[in-house]
N, C-alpha and C positions, 0 to 999 in steps of 0.2 A: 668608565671603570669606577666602583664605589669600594674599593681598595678592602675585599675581603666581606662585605658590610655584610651581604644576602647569605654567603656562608655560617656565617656567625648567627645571622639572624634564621637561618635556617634550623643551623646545627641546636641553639634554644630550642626552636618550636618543639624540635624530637624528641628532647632530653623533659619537654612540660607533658609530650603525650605519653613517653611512656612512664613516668613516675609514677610513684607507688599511688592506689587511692582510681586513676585513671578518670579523672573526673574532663567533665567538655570544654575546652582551650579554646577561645576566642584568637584565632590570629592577627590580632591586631599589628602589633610590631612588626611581622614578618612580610605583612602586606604591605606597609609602609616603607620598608626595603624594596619590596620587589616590586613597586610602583615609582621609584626613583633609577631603578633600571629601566622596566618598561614605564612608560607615564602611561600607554594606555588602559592600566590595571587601576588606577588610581579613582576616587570615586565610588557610587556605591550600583554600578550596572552591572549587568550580569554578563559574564565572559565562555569562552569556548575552553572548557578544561583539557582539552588538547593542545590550545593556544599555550596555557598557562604552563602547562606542560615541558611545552620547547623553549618557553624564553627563561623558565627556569631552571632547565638544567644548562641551554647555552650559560648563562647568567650563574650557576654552579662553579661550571667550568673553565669561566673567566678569572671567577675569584681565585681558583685552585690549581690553574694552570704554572706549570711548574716553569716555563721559560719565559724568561721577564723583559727577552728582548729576542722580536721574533727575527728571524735572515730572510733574506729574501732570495729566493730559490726560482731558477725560470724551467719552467715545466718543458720537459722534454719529448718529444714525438715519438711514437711508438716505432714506427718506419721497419716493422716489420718484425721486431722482436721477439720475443717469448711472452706470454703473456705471463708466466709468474715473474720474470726480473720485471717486467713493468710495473705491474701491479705492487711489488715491491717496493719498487724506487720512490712509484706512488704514497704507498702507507709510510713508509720513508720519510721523505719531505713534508707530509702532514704531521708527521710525531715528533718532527723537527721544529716547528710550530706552535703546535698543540699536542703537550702532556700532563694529563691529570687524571685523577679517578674516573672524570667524567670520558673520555677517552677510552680509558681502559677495559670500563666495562658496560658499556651503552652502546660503543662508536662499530659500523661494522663500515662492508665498504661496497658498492657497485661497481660490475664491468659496463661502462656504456659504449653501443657501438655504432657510428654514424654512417651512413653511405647516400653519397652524394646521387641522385637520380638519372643525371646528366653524363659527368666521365666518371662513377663508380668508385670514388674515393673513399678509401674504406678511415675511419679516424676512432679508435680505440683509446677512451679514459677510462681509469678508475680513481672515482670519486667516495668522498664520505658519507655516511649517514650514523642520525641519532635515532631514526625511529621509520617504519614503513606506511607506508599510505596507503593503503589498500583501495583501488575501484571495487562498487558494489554491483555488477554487472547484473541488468537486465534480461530478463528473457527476450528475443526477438520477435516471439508471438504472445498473444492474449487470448485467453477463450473468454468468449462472452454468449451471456445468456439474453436471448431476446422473445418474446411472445409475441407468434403470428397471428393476427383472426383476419376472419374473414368476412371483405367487404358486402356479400349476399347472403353469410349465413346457411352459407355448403357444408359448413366441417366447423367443430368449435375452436378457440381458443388453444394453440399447442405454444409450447415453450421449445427452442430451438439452443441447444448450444454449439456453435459455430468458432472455430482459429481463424483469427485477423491477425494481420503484423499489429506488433507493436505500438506504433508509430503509424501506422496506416491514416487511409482514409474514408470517410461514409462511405463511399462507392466500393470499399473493401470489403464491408459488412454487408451491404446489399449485395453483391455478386455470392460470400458466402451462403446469408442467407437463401439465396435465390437456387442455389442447388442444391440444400438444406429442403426445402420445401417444395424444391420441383415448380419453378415459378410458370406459368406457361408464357409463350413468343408474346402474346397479347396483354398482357400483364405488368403491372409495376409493384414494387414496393415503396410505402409511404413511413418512414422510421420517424417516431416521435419519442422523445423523454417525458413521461408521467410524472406526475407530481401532488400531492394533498388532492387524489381521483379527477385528477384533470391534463392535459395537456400542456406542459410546459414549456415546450418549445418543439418544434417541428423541423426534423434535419433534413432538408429538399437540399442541401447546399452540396453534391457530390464529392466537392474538394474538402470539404470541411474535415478538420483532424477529430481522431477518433482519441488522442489524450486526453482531451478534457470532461470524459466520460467516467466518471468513478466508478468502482464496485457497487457501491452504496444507490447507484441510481437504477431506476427503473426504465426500459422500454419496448414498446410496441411499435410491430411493424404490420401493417396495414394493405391486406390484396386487393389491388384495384384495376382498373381496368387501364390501358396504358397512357392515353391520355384525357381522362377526365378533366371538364371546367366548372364542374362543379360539387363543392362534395356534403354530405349531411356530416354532424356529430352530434353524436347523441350520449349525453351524460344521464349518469345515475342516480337519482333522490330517495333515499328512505324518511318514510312516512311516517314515525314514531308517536305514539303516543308518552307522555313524561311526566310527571308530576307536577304543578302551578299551586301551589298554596295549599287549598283542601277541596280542590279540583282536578282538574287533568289536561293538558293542551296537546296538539299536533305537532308537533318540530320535524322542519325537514335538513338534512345533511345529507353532501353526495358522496358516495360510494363507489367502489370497485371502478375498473377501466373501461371508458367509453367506447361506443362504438365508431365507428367509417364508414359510409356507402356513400355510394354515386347516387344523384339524383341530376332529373332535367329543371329546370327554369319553370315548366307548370307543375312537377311535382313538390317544389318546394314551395308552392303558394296554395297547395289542395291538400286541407287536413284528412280524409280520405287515404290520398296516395301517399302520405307520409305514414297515415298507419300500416298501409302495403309493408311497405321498405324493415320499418320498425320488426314487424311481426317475423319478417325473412331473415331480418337479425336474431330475433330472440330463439327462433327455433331450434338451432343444436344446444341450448341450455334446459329446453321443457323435461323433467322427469321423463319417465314409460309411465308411471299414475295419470300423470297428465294426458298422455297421448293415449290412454283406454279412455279417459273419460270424454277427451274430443271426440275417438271414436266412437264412444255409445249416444252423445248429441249425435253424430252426424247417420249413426243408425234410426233415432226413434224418426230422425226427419223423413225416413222413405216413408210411411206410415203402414209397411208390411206386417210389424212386429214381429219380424225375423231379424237375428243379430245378424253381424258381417263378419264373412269367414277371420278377421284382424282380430276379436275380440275374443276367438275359439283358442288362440294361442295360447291363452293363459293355461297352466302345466295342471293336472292334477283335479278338473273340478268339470261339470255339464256347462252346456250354454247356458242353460237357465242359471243355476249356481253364479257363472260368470259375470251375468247381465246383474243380478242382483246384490254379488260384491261391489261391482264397480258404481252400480246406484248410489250404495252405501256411502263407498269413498267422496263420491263427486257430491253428494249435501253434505258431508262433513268438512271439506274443503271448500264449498260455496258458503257454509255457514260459521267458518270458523272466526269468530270476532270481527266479520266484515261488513255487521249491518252500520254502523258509521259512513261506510262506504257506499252505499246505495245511491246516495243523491247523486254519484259522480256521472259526468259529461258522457260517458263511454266506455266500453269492454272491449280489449283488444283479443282475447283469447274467449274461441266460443266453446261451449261445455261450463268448465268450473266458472271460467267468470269474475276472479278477483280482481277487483279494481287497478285498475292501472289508465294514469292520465299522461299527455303529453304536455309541457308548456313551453312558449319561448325563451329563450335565454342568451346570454352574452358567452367568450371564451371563458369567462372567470364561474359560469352555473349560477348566474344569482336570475332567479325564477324574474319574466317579466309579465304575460299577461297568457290564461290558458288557450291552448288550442281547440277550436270547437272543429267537431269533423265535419260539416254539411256548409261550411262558412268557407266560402275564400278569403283568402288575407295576404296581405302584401309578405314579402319575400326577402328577408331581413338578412343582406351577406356580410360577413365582416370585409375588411378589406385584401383586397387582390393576393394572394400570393403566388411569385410563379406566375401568373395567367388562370390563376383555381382560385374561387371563392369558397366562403364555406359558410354553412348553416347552420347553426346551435339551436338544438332542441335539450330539455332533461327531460325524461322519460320518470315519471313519479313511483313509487313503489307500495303498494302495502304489504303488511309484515306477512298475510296471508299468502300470497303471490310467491313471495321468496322463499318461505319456508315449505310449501307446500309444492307447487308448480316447478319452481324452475332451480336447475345446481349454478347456486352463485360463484360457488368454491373459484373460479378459474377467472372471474372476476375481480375478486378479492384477494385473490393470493397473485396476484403478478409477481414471477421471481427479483430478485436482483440479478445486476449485472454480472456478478459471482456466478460460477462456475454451479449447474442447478444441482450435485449432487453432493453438495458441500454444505454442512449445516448453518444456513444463515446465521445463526445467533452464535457461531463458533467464530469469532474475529482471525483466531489466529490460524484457524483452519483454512484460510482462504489465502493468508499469508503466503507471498512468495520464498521459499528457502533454496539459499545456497549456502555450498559449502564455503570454509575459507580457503580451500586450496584452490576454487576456483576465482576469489577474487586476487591469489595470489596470482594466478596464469594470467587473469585479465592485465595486472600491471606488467609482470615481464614481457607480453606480445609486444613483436616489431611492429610498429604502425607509422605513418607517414608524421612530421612536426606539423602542425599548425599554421597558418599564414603568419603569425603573429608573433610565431618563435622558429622564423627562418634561422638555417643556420648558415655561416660565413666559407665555403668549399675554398679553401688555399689553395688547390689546382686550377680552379675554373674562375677563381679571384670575383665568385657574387656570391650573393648571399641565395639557396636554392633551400627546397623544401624537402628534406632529408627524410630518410626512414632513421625510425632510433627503436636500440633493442638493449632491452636492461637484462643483465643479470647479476642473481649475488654471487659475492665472489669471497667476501672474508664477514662471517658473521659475529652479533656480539655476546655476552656470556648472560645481559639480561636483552631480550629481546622488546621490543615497544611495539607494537602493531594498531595504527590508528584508520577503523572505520570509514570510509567518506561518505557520511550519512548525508550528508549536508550538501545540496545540487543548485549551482548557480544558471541563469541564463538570461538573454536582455529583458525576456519581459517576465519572469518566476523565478522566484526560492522555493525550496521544495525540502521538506526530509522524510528520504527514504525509510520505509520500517520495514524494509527488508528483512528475514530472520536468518541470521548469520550462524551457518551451525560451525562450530568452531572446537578443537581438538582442547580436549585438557588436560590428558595426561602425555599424552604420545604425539604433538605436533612434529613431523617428520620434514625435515625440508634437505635431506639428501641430496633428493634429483634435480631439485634447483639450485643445488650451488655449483659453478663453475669449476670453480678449483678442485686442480686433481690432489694437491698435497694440504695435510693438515688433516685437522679429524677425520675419521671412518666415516662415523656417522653424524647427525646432528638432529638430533633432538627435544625436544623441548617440552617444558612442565607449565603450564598456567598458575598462578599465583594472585591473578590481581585483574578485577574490570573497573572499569569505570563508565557508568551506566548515563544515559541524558534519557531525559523522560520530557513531554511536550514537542514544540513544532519550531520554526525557524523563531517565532517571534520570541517566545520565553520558552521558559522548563525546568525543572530541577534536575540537581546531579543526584548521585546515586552511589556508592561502589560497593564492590564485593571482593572479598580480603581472604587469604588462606594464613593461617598463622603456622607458623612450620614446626614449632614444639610442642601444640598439638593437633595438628592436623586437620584443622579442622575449619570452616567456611562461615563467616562472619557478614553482616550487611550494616553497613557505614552510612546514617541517616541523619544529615547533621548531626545533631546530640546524641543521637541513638546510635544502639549498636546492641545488633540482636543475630546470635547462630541462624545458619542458613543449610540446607541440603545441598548438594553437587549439583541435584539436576535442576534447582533455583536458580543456577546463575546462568542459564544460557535463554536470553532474553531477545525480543526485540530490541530494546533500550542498548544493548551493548556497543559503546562507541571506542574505548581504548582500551585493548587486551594487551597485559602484563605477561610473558613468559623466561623463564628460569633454563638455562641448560640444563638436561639434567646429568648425573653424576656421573654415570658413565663417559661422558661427555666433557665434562666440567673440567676437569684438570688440566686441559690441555694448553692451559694460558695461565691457570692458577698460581703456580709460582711467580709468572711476571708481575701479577697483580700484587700479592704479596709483600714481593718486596719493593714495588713503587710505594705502599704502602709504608712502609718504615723509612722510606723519604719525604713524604707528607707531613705538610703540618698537623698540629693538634686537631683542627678542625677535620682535616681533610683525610685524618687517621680514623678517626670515630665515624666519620661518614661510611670509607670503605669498607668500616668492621659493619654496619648494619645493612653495606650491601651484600655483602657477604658470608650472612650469620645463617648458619643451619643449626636443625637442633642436636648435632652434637655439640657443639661451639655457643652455644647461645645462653649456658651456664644458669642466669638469673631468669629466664622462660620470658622475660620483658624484650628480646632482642628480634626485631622481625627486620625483613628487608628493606629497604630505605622507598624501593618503589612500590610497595603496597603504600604508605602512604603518599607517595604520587597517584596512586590510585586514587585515595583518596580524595585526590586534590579538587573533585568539583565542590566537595563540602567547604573549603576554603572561600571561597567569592561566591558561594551559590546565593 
């Protein structure tokens, strides 16, 4: 106990912010108090404005507490009662205890209700609170977005978005995907995360968790045949020409997603049957241009000089006409900036003909020595995985090839793991929202205690693993409601950016309260957030403030402070929502407060009036409610 000291030093702070002039208040002093409370405020590291929050209003409440010598009271069993005498007797012997403003208009109270699992003993408390903790509940499932291709070059590249649990596992997302795309009996899928156009790691792990998969990442899943031992990859190198000084040089950089085929033990050592394979791949990317001008090479080769009924398709013109467009196209695309090109090893595509070479490579694409077709060459497998090798080839590109011959588009644009009809570049669109009345349901469900927080059965004389069921039962006139952004577990911290859609004029909490007597309705007006922006390690605070004589929505930025719109404040960032009963409501306890009030010290008088100042009462337009700046309160230690 610092005998008044944080009151005082509090009740200052208020009386420097709201002074005429309203210039920026270093709380030195009061942080100096309220670190001889808590020590671990003290210092200059950055704290949870939630934290500071609770130990300063308990810390409030200590100084202002009006019984200076508490009795000791032995809590009594319900044994079947009523639950309003309980719950009375309850708030009873707590006010017998503890009375002050902080009490009065912060404190509400919970019914909690035990039962034993074993012989069904039912054990019914009502307890205190100063503020509600809200769970931010999860969905139970994820959609995710995965791109299939095809290990032979059947069908192109499709994007699949498939429902996995949550929490699942790869073998969740393979059996999705797998009826997603009509896997056949003989069939596997091979799921890889992409990364800088390359392979980042390969999930073959079936138990492997599907959490540690972000929005933000990319991947490919791979049709293969079901038990391959050996497999090709084949990466993507563009060919660039770039500026060198007051010259020009070739620069190569890999591109788009790689491919997957099966290959045997002599086709990975026969440059030949690797161009086979390659070609079988590239095929559902070739343009229809392309595939006219295949077909009029593989026409002039009958040496009929009759075209082939393929070439008659085109809409609108004679064969002749046909044969002569397509002439056209095919030297304009054999000639487009490709004589650089000529000296190269080989043509994988016959007709146009732009260059394209294979070379050997590592999993990381760094080019090692070219492939010659007519040459055998040893057979370069990285190591085992599974029982499957695999063999890195890059596939080189010129700029003609791609822009002319083949649609890279599907290549190039891999989606994210985000939901495909969701605008990538829209962060918050992707965003998971729920409401707050759902995370209010999440905290009242009955759900079993934890091994960790057995609880003691008096009938059954052990300690058994109870179900417990919250509900409210006496609410308070300023409401607190704190976010739990912030997710603990043995091996991760985490913060959720859930987006919490949250009520601001009209929070209705009615049907959740227990109690049948006492207000009608209950109500609630928003007034005050308190914002955290950043991740478990650091961040800054933030708050959003309503001034009540004139109505109007404020943002609290350390020194700054600049008008805000309504529909500004409902953020990811929001971790502690301030709400007000509102008027219709309001009276129903007002008078006791009132006049607790004119038994309060001087401190503890001027506190209540700015808890309680509307702007009818608020006279000098400087008087706002004491917990907008609690709201405020990240700006203090931030």
């Amino acid at each position: 106990m610092i005998d008044g000291e944080l009151a005082i030093a509090f009740g200052e702070l208020l009386r420097k912010l709201w002074a005429p002039g309203r210039t920026p208040v270093a709380p030195r002093a009061f942080k100096t108090k309220l670190a001889r409370f808590a020590p671990q405020f003290s210092g200059y590291n950055q704290h949870d404005s939630q934290e500071l929050l609770a130990f300063l209003l308990d810390g409030l409440h200590e100084d202002l507490n009006r019984v200076k010598t508490k009795p000791y009271i032995e809590v009594k069993d319900a044994d079947g009662r009523p639950d309003e005498e309980v719950a009375d007797e309850y708030w009873a012997n707590h006010r017998a205890r503890n009375d002050s403003i902080i009490v009065d208009v912060y404190q509400g109270q919970y019914k909690s209700t035990l039962v034993c699992p074993e012989c069904n003993k039912v054990s019914v408390t009502f307890d205190p609170f100063m503020y509600l903790s809200l769970p931010l509940p999860a969905k139970t499932t994820r959609a995710m977005t995965v791109t299939v291709f095809s290990g032979d070059g059947s069908f192109p590249p499709t994007a699949y978005t498939v429902t996995v649990p949550r929490h699942g596992r790869i073998k969740d997302l393979v059996q999705a995907l797998s009826n997603s795309c009509r896997l056949e009996n003989d069939e596997r899928l091979l799921i890889v995360e992409l990364y800088n156009n390359r392979i980042f790691r390969v999930m073959d792990d079936p138990n492997g968790g599907l959490s540690g998969i972000q929005d933000e990442d990319k991947l490919a899943a791979y049709r293969l045949p079901r038990a391959p031992d050996h497999l090709l990859v084949v990466m993507h190198v563009r060919l660039q020409e770039v500026p060198y000084g007051l010259d020009h040089t070739l620069h190569r950089t890999l591109f788009g997603a790689p491919f997957i085929a099966c290959l045997s033990e002599e086709t990975a050592s026969n440059g030949l049957e690797l161009q086979t394979v390659v070609k079988k791949l590239l095929k559902p990317l070739i343009l229809e241009q392309a595939d006219a001008c295949e077909v009029q090479a593989q026409s002039s080769d009958n040496g009929d000089g009759e075209q082939r009924g393929d070439v008659e398709m085109l809409e609108g013109e004679t064969s002749t006409t046909n044969s002569r467009m397509i002439s056209d196209k095919c030297e304009k695309v054999a000639n487009n900036g490709n004589d650089r090109d000529v000296g190269y090893p080989y043509k994988i595509i016959p007709g146009q003909n732009p260059s394209l070479r294979l070379w050997n490579t590592d999993e990381k694409g760094t080019l090692k020595d070219l492939i010659v077709l007519d040459n055998q060459m040893p057979s370069v497998f990285s190591p085992t995985r599974n029982n499957v090798k695999f063999r890195y080839v890059a596939l080189e590109w010129s700029e003609g090839a791609m822009e002319q011959q083949y649609d890279m588009h599907a290549l190039d644009s891999v989606p994210e793991v985000c939901e495909a009809d969701l605008p990538l570049t829209s962060k918050k669109a992707r965003q998971e929202i729920i409401s707050l009345y759902t995370c209010l349901e999440a905290f009242l469900k009955e759900e079993p205690l934890g091994p960790e927080d057995m609880w003691y059965c008096p009938r059954c004389k052990e300690h058994r693993q109870a179900s417990k069921k919250l509900d409210l039962w006496r609410l308070p006139e300023i409401l607190v409601v704190h976010l739990k952004r912030f997710s603990y577990s043995r091996f991760a911290k985490n913060k959720l950016q859930t987006f919490v859609n949250f009520p601001i004029h009209d929070l209705d909490l009615t049907k959740y309260v227990a109690r049948t007597t006492g207000p009608e309705f209950h109500l609630y007006e928003l007034y005050a957030v308190s914002n955290h922006y950043g991740s478990m390690g650091g961040g800054h605070y933030t708050a959003y403030a309503k001034l009540l004589d004139d109505n109007k929505w404020y943002r609290f930025d350390d020194s700054n402070v600049s008008g805000v719109s309504e529909e500004e404040i409902k953020t990811t960032a929001a971790y502690v929502l301030f709400y007000r009963r509102k008027k219709e409501g309001y009276g129903a306890n007002n008078a006791e407060i009132e006049h607790s009030l004119e038994e309060d010290s001087s401190v503890g008088a001027e506190l209540g009036h700015r808890f309680l100042s509307t702007p009818s009462d608020s006279g000098s337009g400087d008087a706002t409610p004491l917990s907008s700046t609690f709201a405020a309160s990240g700006m203090f230690l931030d």
